[in-house]
C-alpha positions in Angstrom: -13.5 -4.5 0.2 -9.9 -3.7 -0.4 -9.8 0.2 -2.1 -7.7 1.7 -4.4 -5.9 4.2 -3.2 -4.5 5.9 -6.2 -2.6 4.2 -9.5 0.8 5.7 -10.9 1.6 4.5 -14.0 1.3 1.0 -14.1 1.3 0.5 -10.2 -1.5 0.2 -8.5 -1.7 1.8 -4.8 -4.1 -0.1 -2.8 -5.1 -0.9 0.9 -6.0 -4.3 2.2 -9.2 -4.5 4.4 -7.8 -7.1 6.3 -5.0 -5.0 7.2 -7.4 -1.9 8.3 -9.4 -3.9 10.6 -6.8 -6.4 12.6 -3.4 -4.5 12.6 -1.9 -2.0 14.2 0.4 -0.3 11.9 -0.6 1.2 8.5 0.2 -0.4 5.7 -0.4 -0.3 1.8 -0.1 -2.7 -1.4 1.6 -2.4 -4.4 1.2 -4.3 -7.3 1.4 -3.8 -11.0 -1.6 -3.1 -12.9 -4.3 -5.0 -10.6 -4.5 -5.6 -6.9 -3.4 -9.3 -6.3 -2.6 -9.9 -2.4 -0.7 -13.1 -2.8 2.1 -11.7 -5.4 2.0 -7.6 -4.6 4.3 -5.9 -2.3 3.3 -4.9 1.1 4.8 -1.3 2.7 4.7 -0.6 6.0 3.5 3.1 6.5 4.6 3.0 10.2 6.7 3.8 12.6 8.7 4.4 8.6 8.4 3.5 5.5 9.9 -0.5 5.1 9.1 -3.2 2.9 6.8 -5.9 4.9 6.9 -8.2 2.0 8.4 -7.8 -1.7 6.0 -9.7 -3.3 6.2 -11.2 -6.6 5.0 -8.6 -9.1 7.3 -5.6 -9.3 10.8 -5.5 -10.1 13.8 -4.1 -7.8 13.6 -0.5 -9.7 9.8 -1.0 -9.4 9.4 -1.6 -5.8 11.9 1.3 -5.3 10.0 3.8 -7.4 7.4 2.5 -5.6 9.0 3.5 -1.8 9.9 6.7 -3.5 6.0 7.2 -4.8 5.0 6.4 -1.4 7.2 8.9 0.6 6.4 11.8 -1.6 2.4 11.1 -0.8 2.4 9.9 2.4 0.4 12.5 3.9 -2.3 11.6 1.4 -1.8 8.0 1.6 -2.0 8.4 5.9 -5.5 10.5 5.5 -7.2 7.8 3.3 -6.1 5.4 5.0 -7.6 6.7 8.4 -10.7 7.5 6.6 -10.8 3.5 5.5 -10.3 2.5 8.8 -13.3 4.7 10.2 -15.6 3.2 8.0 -14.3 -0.3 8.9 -15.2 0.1 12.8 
């Protein structure tokens, strides 16, 4: 199962199970108005905040409002996805 984090507008915040379980850095999806792994963006969440993939879905001001969204909740974004990884072990 990959959750929804949250949704801002039309972009849609979202973890990838895969992710949780076999890597070692955070990371979260982005795409634009559904989760679809093989065309959303994919953000690091650590050691900082960098684009892992661009993806096919959002546009350059897109995936930057995105980067912005995603620094101003990071806290919140960190805590869920700790809580997602606990319940994947």
């Amino acid at each position: 199962m990959s959750p929804r984090v949250f949704k801002e507008g039309e972009l849609v915040f979202w973890f990838h199970s895969h992710d949780v379980l076999w890597e070692h850095r955070a990371s979260i999806h982005v795409g634009k108005g559904s989760q679809n792994d093989a065309n959303d963006a994919k953000i690091w969440l650590e050691p900082q905040i960098e684009i892992a993939r661009e993806g096919r879905t959002l546009s350059r001001t897109e995936l930057n409002q995105s980067l912005q969204i995603i620094k101003q909740n990071l806290g919140r974004i960190m805590e869920a996805w700790n809580a997602h990884k606990r319940k994947a072990h």
